[in-house]
C-alpha positions in Angstrom: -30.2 6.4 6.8 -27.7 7.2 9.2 -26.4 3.2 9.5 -26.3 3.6 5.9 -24.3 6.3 5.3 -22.1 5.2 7.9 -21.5 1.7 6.1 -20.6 3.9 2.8 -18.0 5.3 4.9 -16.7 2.1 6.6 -13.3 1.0 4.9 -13.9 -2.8 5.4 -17.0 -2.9 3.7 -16.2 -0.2 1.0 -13.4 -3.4 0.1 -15.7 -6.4 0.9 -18.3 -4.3 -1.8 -15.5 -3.9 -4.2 -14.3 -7.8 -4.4 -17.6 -9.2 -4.7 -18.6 -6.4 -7.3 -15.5 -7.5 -9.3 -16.3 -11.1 -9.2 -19.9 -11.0 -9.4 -20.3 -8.0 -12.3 -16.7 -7.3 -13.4 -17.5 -7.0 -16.6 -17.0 -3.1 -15.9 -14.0 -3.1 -15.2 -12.9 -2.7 -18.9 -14.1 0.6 -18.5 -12.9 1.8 -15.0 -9.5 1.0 -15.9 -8.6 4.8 -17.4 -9.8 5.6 -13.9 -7.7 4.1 -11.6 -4.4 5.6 -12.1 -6.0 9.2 -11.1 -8.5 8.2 -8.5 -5.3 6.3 -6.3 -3.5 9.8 -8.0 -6.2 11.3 -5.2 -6.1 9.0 -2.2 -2.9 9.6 -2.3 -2.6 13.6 -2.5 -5.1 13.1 0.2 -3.1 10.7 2.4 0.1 13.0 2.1 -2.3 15.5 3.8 -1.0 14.4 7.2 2.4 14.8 6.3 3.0 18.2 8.0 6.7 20.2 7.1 6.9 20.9 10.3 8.5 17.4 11.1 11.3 18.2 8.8 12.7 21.0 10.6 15.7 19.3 12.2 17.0 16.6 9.4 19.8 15.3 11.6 17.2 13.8 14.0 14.7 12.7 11.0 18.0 10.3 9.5 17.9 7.3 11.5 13.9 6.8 11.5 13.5 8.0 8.0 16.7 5.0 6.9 14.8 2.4 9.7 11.6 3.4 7.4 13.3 2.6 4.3 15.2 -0.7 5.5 12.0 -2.0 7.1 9.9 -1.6 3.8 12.6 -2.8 1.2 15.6 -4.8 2.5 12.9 -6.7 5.2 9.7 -6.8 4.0 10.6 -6.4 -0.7 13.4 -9.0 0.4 10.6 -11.4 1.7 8.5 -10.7 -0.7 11.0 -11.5 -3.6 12.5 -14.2 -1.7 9.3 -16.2 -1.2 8.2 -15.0 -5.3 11.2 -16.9 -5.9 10.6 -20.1 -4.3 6.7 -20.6 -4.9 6.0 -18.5 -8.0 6.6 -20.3 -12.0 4.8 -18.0 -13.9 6.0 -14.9 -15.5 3.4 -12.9 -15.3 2.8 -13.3 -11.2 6.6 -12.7 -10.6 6.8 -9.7 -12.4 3.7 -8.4 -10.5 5.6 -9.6 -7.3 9.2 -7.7 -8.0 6.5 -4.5 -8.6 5.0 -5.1 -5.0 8.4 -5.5 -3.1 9.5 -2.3 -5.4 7.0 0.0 -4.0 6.8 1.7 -0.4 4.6 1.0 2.4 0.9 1.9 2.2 -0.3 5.5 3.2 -2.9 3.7 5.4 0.4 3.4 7.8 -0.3 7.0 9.0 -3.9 7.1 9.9 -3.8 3.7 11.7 -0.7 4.6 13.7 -3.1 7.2 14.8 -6.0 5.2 15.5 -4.4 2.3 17.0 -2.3 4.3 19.2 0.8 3.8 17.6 4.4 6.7 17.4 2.6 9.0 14.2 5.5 11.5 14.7 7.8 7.9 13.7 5.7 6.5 11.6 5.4 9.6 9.8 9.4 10.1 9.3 9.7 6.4 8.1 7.3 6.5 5.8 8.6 9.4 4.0 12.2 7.9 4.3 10.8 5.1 2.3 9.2 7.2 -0.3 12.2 9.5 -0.9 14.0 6.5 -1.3 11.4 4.7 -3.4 12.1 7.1 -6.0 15.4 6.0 -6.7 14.8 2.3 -5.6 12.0 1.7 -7.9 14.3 2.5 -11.3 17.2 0.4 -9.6 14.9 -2.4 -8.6 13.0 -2.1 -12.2 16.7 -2.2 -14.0 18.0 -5.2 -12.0 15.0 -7.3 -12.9 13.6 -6.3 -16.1 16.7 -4.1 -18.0 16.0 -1.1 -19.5 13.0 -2.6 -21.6 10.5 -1.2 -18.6 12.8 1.7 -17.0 12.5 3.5 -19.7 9.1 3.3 -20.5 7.3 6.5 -20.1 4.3 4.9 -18.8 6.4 3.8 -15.3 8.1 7.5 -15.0 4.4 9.1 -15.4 2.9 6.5 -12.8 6.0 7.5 -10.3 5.0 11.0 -10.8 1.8 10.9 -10.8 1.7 8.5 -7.5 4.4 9.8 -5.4 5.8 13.0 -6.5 2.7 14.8 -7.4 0.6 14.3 -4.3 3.3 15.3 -2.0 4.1 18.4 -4.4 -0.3 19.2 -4.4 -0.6 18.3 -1.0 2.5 20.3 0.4 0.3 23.3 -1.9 -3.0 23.0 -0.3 -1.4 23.0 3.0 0.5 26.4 2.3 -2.6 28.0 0.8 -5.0 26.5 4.3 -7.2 24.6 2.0 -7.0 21.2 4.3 -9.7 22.1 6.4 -12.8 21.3 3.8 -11.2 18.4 1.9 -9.8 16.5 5.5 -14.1 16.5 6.0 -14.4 14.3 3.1 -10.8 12.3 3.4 -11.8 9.3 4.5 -14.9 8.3 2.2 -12.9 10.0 -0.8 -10.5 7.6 0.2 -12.3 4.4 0.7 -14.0 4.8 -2.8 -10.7 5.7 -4.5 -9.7 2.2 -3.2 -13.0 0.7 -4.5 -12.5 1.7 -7.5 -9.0 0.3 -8.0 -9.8 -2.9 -6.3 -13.2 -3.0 -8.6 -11.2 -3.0 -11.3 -8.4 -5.4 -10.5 -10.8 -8.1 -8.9 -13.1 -7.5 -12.3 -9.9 -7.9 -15.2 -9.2 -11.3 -13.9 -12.1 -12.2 -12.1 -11.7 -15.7 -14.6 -8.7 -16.7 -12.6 -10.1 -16.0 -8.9 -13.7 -18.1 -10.0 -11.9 -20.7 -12.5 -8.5 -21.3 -10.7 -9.3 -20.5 -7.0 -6.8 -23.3 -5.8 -4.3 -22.4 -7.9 -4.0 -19.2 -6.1 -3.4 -20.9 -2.8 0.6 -20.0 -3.2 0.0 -16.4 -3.7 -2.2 -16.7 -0.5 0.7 -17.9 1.6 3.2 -15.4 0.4 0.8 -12.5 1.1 0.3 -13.7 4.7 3.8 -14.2 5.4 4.6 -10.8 4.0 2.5 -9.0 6.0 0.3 -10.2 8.7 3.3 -12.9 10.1 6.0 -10.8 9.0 4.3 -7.9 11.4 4.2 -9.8 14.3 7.9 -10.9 14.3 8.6 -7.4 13.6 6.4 -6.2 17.3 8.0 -9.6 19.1 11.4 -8.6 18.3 10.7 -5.0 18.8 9.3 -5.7 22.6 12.3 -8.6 23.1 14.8 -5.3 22.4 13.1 -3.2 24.7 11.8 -0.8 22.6 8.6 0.9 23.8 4.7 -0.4 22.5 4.3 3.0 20.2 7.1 2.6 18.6 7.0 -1.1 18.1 4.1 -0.9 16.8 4.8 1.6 13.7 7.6 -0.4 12.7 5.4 -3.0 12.7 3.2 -1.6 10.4 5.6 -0.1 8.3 7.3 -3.2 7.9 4.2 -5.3 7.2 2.1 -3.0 4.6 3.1 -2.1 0.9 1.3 0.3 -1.2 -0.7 -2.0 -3.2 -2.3 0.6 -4.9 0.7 1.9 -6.7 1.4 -1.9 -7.1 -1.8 -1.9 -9.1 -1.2 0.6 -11.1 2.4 0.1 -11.9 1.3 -3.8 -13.2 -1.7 -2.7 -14.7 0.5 0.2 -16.8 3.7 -1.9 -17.8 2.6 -5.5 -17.8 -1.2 -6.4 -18.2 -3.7 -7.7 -15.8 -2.3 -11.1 -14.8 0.9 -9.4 -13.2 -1.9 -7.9 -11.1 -3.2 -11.0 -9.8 -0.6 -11.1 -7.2 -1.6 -7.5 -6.0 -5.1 -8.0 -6.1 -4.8 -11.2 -3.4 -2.1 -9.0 -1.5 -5.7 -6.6 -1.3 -7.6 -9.3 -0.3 -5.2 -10.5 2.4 -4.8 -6.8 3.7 -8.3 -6.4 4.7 -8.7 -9.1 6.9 -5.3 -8.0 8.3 -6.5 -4.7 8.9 -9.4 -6.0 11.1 -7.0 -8.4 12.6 -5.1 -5.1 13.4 -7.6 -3.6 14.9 -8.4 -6.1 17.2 -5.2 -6.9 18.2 -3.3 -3.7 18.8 -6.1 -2.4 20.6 -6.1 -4.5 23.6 -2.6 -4.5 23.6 -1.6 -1.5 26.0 1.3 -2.3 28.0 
């Protein structure tokens, strides 16, 4: 019962479960679509947990990571990421999905593995919030440049935003005044893991045709998903070691240059333009878990 419980609470398999549920019995996913813009709603209040206001006490120190956060996420990795859409992707549907992934900031899982992998948390902390701030004004502009005001002004992509970024942080920033934490941090990481499930589920399950029929023809998104984040990561911790910068820190800018938040992705594709704009999201997903595990192997035994 034990092994069990502890593969319920095991991330890679909680997203191994969800992509072959959503190819083998997506037929569900009709229904768990409502669902998934409040259950990510959750994983992220939950992943803003760690964000502590104590690290905001001195701003002027908190500039130059929080702007390397934000640079790192859009101008490096979203400029990759639209570059490549532009020279592999025809359809409309994918590239839209595409200018949605490099439009979002990086992935809350950023803070836990800097933690876990013995990464700069402090750093990896600052940047990351430096790339949400600035994600709030960066998603409009990047919406505005590439699809006019048809989308910006949709309400759907102003209640998604809200819901996604500035809610959780506002929720979060609540329980941690009030000393709630202590309960809910107990049940974080399954809560989590299943709030991911769920998304994934879904996403894998509305165009589990395409996957199953067109497997091949995804072979392009592939590529551009690996060279966004797992080869795009390790030129980030090359250069990072070439400059002399120490292993901690190197390492969260490799992660925050290498992870977006394909969650919000999800959501924000699954709101404004259908399920096929999410195709390129859901293979992102796929890509990320073997690049977590690849991660985890390979930060580990790198301690120097």
């Amino acid at each position: 019962m034990q092994r069990i419980w502890g593969l319920l609470r095991d991330r890679n398999f909680v997203f191994l479960a969800a992509l072959v549920g959503g190819l083998a019995a997506g037929h569900g996913a009709v229904y768990t679509q409502p669902l998934v813009v409040p259950a990510l709603a959750v994983v992220m209040t939950l992943a803003t947990l760690s964000i502590s206001g104590q690290v905001f006490r001195y701003p002027r120190v908190l500039i130059r990571p929080a702007l390397t956060g934000l640079a790192m996420s859009y101008l490096l990795q979203g400029g990759l990421i639209l570059l490549l859409a532009w020279w592999l992707v025809d359809e409309p549907a994918y590239f839209q999905g595409l200018v949605v992934l490099a439009a979002v900031p990086p992935a809350v899982v950023v803070m836990p593995l800097a933690v876990v992998l013995d990464g700069d948390p402090d750093y990896s902390l600052v940047a990351l919030s430096g790339a949400y701030l600035g994600g709030l004004v960066l998603i409009p502009l990047i919406f505005l440049a590439f699809f006019g005001g048809e989308h910006l002004f949709r309400h759907e992509l102003f209640l998604i935003v809200l819901l996604l970024i500035v809610a959780p942080m506002a929720i979060s920033r609540l329980i941690l005044w009030r000393g709630w934490q202590e309960p809910i941090l107990r049940w974080r990481g399954g809560l989590t893991n299943w709030g991911f499930f769920l998304a994934l589920y879904t996403i894998v399950g509305l165009n589990r045709q395409v996957f199953l029929d067109q497997p091949l023809a995804l072979l392009h998104l592939i590529f551009l998903a690996v060279a966004s984040s797992l080869l795009l990561g390790e030129v980030v911790l090359w250069l990072a070691r070439r400059r002399g910068i120490r292993l901690r820190r190197a390492k969260a800018l490799m992660m925050i240059a290498s992870m977006k938040n394909y969650g919000l992705a999800s959501g924000l594709c699954l709101a404004l333009f259908g399920s096929a704009a999410a195709v390129p999201t859901t293979v992102a997903t796929i890509v990320f878990v073997p690049y977590l595990m690849w991660l985890s192997w390979r930060l580990r035994v790198r301690k120097a």
